[in-house]
C-alpha positions in Angstrom: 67.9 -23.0 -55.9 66.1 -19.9 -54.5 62.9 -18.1 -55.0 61.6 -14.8 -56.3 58.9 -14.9 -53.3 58.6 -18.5 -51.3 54.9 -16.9 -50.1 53.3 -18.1 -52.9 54.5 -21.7 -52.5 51.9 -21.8 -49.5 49.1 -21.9 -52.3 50.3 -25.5 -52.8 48.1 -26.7 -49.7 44.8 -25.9 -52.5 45.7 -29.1 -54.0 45.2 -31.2 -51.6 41.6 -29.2 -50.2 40.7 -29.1 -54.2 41.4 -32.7 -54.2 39.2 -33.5 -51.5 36.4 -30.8 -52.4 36.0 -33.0 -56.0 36.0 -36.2 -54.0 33.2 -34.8 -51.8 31.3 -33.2 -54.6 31.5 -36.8 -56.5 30.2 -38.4 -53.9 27.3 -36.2 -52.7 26.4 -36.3 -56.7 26.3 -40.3 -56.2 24.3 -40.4 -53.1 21.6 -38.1 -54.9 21.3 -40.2 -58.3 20.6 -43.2 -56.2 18.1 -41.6 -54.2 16.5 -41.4 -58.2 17.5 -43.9 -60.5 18.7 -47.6 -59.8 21.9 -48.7 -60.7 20.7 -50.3 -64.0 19.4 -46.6 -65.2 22.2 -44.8 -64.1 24.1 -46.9 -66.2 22.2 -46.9 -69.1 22.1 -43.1 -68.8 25.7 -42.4 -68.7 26.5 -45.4 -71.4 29.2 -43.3 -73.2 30.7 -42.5 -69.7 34.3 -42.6 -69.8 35.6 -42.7 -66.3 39.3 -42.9 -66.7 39.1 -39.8 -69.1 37.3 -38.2 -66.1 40.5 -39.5 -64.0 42.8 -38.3 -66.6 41.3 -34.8 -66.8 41.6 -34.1 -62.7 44.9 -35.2 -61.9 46.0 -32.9 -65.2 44.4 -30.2 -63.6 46.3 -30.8 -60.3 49.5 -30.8 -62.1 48.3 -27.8 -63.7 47.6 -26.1 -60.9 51.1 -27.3 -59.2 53.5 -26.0 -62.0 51.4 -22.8 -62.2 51.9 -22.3 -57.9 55.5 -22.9 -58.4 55.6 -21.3 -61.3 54.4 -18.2 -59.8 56.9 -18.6 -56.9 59.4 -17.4 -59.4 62.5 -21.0 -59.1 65.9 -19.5 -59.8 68.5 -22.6 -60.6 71.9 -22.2 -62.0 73.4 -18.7 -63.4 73.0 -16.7 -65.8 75.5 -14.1 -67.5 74.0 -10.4 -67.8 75.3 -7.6 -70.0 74.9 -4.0 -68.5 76.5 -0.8 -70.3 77.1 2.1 -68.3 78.3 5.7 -69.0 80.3 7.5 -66.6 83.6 8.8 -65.3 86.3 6.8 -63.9 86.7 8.8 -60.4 89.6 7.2 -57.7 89.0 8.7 -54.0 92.7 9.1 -52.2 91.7 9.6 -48.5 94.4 11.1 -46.2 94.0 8.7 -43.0 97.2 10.5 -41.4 96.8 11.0 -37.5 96.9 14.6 -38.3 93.0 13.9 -39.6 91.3 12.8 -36.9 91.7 17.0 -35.1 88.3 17.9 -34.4 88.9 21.6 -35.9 86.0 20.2 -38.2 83.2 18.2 -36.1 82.9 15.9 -35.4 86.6 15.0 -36.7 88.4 16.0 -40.3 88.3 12.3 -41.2 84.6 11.9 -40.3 83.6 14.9 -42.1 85.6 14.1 -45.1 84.3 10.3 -44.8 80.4 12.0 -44.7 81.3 13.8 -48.0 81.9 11.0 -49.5 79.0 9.5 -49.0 77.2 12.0 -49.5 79.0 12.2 -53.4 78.5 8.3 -53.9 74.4 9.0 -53.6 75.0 11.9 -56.4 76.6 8.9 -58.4 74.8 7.4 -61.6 76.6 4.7 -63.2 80.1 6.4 -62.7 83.1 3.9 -61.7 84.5 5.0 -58.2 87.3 3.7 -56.1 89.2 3.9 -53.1 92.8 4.7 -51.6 93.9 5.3 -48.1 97.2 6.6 -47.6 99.5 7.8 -45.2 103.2 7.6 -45.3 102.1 4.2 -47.5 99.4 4.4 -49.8 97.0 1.4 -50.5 94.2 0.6 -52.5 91.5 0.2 -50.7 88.8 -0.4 -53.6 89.0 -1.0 -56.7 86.9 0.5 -59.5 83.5 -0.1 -58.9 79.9 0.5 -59.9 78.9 -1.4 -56.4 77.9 1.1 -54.2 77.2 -0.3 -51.4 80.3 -2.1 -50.7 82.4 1.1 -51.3 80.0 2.7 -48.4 80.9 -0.3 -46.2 84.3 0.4 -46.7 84.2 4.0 -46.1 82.6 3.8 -42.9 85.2 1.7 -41.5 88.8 3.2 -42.8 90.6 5.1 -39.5 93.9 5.9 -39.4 94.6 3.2 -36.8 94.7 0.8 -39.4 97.3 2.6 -41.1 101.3 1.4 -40.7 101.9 4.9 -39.5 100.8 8.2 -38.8 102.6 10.7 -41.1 101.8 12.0 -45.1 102.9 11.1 -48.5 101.8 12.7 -50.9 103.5 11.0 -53.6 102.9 7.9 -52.9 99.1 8.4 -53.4 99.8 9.7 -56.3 101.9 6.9 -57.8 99.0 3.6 -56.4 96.5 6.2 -58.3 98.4 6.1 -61.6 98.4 2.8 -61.0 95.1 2.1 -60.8 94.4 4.5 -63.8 96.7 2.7 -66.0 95.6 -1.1 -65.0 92.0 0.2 -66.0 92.9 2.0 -69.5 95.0 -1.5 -70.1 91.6 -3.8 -69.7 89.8 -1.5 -71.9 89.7 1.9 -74.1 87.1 4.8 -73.8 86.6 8.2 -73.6 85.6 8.4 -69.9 86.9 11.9 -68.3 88.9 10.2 -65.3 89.0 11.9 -62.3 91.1 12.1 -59.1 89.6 13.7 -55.7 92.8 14.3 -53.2 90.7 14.8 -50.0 93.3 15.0 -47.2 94.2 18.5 -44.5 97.8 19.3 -46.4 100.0 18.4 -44.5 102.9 16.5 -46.5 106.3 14.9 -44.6 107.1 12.9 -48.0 109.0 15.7 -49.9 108.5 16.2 -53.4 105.3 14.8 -55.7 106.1 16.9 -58.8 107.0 13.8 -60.9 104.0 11.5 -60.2 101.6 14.7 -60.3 103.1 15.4 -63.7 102.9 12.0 -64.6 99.0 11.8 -63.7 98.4 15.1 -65.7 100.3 13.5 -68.6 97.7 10.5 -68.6 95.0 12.6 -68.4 93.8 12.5 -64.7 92.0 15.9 -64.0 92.6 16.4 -60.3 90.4 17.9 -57.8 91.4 18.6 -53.8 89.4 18.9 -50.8 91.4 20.7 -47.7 89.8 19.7 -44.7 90.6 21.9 -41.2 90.9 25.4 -40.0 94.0 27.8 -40.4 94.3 28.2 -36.7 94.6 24.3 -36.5 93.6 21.8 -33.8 95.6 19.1 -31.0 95.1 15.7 -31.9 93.1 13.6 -29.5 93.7 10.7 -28.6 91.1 8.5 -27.5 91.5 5.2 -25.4 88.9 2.0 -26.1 86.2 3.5 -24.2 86.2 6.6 -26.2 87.3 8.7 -23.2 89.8 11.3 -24.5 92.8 10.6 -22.4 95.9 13.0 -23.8 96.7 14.7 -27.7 99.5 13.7 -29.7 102.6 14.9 -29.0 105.9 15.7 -30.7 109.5 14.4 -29.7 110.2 17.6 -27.3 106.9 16.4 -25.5 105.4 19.4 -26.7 101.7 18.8 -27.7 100.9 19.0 -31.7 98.5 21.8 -33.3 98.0 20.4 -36.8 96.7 23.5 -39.2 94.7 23.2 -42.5 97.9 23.8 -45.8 95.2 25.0 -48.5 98.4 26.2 -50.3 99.6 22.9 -51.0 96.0 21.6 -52.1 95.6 24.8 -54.3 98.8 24.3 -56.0 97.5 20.1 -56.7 94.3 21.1 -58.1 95.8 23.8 -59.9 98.2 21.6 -61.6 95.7 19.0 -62.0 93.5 20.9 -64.3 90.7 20.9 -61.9 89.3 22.9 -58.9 90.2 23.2 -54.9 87.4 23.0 -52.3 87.6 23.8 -48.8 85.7 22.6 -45.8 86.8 24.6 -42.1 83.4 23.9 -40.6 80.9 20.8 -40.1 78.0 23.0 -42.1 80.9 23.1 -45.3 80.1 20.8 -48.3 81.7 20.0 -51.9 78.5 20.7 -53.3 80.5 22.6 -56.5 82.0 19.4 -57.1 78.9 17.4 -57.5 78.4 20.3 -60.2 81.6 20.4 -62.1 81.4 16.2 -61.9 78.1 16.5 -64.4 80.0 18.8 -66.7 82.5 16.1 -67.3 82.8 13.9 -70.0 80.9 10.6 -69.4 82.4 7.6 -71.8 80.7 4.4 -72.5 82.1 1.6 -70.5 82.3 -1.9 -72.1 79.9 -4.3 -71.4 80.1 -5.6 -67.5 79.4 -9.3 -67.1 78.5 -11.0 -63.6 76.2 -14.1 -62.2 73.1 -14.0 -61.2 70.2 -17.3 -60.7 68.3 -17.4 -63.9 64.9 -17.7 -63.4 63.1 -20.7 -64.7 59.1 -19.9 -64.1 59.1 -20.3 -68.1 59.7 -23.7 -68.4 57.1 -24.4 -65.2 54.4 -22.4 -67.2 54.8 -24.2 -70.5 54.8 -27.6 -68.7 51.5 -26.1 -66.5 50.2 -25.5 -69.9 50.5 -28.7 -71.5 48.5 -30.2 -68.5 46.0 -27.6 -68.8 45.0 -28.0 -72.4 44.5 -31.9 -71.1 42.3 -31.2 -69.4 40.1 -28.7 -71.2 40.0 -31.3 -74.1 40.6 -34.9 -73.3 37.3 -36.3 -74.6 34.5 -36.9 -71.7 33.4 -40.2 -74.1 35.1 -43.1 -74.8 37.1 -42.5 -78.3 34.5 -44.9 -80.8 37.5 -47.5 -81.0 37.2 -48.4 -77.4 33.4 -49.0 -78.0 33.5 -51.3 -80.7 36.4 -53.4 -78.3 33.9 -53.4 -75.7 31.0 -54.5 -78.5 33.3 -57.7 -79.7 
């Protein structure tokens, strides 16, 4: 069990004080009739005095008052199942993590840039389904269609390309994990959401041909956009040891140190095939701010019904019972009922 604010929970210690406040007030009342009237009087005077009804009507008031505290402390027991309908577009990010990404043509890094676009797109994001891929020579999926977030931010901020099997670039192969993952989400359900691929990566491609599984992807429907990240002039790749002290830059088999250059041809010719638009970003002060544009022109489908748990609150059921108690004690007679009088008569 939790609690929609545990605060109000300190209100409980009233009961006790109130408690002790009637107990005081009941006996300062006492002390000043007999100051008056003998015992005799007083209870001639209070003849019709019921005293358990009295009884009756404070502690009812007490367990008013606790179910209304807790009540108001907001108890969440158990689960509940929630229905939410979104509109949207089914996006997949593929994120190049090849070595070639972390140059720092772009600042502070191609990877970090393209990682800060992102973000930056996921905040633009209103109920669209998003996901992640990383690839390299290998391509994997990193997240699955979502509408959470915040996960998918903590997972951006921590993909590098050291966690990546190897260093080179296969194009294909993101392609084919992003048909996939298209495919596996048009066989759980069927809508008319635009869905959308962003290839964010610098170009560079040691995987030969992709023409098949960019056809394939075009065939299903996938409108792809590309982001080319770098300069045409290129960058060495640093290499960094654990300190973060830059110790040497990638080099080739000949020993011969590696300027990796932006290919915008090859990113042109996958957006152009793709149906959708090329962006390019050679400095830390670029953006994809047409994108975020051309995402709201899109068509946004109706996704079907998303179930998940959540504590179901239970302040109703408090209330009522708080209630019940409550009404005791506004009208359980102050006189004894006639039927005990005539008992007492006998």
């Amino acid at each position: 069990m939790i609690w929609e604010d545990s605060l109000y929970l300190w209100f409980l210690l009233l009961i006790p004080l109130l408690w002790g406040g009637y107990w005081w007030y009941k006996r300062q009342q006492s002390q000043r009739r007999s100051a008056y009237f003998d015992d005799r009087l007083v209870k001639q005077l209070r003849k019709n005095f019921w005293q358990t009804g009295d009884k009756v009507r404070l502690i009812s008031f007490m367990i008013a008052t606790l179910f209304f505290i807790v009540a108001l402390a907001g108890p969440k027991i158990g689960t509940e199942v929630r229905e939410v309908q979104r509109k949207g577009v089914n996006m997949m990010v593929a994120l190049d993590l090849s070595a070639s990404m972390n140059a720092e043509d772009v600042r502070p890094s191609r990877l970090e840039k393209a990682k800060f676009e992102i973000n930056r797109l996921i905040n633009r994001l209103q109920g669209d389904r998003i996901g992640l891929l990383v690839f390299t020579d290998q391509a994997f999926l990193q997240v699955p269609f979502t509408t959470d977030y915040s996960a998918l931010r903590l997972f951006i901020d921590i993909v590098n390309s050291e966690q990546m099997p190897s260093g080179g670039t296969n194009f294909s192969a993101a392609m084919e994990t992003a048909l996939e993952s298209f495919n596996s989400l048009e066989e759980q359900e069927q809508g008319n959401a635009s869905d959308v691929l962003l290839f964010v990566g610098d170009g560079e491609n040691h995987g030969g041909g992709y023409d098949s599984q960019l056809n394939a992807l075009v065939d299903n429907g996938v409108i792809i956009f590309s982001v080319g990240i770098g300069t045409p002039n290129g960058s060495p790749i640093p290499v960094y040891n654990e300190n973060g002290t830059l110790v040497s830059y990638e080099r080739d088999s000949d020993g011969s140190t590696i300027n990796t250059r932006l290919e915008s041809e090859a990113m042109q010719d996958i957006a152009n095939e793709g149906g959708g638009e090329y962006y390019e970003i050679r400095s830390g002060s670029d953006n994809i701010e047409p994108f975020f544009s051309k995402l709201d022109e899109l068509e946004r489908g109706e996704f079907s019904s998303q179930e998940f748990a959540d504590y179901k609150n239970q302040y109703q059921i408090l209330l009522v019972v708080g209630l019940f108690f409550l009404m005791i004690t506004l009208f359980f007679p102050e006189t004894k009922p006639k039927m005990l009088e005539k008992k007492q008569d006998n």
